[in-house]
N, C-alpha and C positions, 0 to 999 in steps of 0.2 A: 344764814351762813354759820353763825357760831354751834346751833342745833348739831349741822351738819357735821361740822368739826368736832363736837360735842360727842359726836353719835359714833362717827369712823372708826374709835376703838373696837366696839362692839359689833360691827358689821364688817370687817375685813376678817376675825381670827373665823367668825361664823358662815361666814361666805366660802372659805377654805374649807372647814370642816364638813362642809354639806357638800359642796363639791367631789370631796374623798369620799364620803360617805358607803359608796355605791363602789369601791373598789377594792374590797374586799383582802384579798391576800398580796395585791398587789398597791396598796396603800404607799408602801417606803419608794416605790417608782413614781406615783403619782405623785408623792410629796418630793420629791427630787425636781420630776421634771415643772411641779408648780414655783418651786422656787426660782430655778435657771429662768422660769418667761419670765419671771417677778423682775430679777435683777437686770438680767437683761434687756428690758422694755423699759425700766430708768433708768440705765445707760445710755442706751438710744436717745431715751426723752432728753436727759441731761446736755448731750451732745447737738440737738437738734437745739436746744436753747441756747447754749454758747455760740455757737456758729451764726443762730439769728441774733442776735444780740445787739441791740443799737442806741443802749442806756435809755429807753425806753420801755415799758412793760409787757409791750403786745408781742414780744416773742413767746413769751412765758403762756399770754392767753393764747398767741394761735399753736403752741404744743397742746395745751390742756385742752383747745376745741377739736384740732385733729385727733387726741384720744378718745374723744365723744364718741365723733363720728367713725371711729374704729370698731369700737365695742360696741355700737349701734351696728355696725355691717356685721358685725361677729354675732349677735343677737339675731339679727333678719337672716342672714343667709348659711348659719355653719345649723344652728339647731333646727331639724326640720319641724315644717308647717303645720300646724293644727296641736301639736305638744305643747304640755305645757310644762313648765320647767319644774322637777322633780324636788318637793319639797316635802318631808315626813318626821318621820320616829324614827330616827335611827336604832337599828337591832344591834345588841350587841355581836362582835366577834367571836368564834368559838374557839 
């Protein structure tokens, strides 16, 4: 747990930037519209956890488990089959 917490700095700014990587002149829309799902999907999560909230902790884990399972169906079902998720040398810009 702590690794992981440890690690998070360095795998969220680089998981963005590989993500843009491949968008070329349209970069400042993709970094736009990355951030609006950012904020807004802790909005959501935040609200889903007040509303569950019953001075016990398993609201908090069943938000964090339902993100799982989100990002797992966003995994299996939006990127098609047999791809494997695009990982390189990013080229400079021209």
């Amino acid at each position: 747990m702590r690794f992981r917490r440890a690690t998070i700095g360095f795998t969220f700014p680089n998981s963005t930037a590989l993500a843009m990587s491949q968008q070329g002149k349209r970069a400042g829309s993709a970094s736009a519209l990355l951030g609006t799902l950012q904020y807004s999907l802790a909005t959501i999560s935040s609200v889903l956890v007040a509303r569950l909230h019953d001075g016990g902790p398993w609201s908090m884990a069943a938000v964090i488990g339902g993100c799982g399972v989100l990002a797992w169906c966003a995994r299996r079902f939006i990127v098609p089959a047999g791809r494997a998720p695009s990982a390189g040398v990013v080229e400079p810009l021209d």
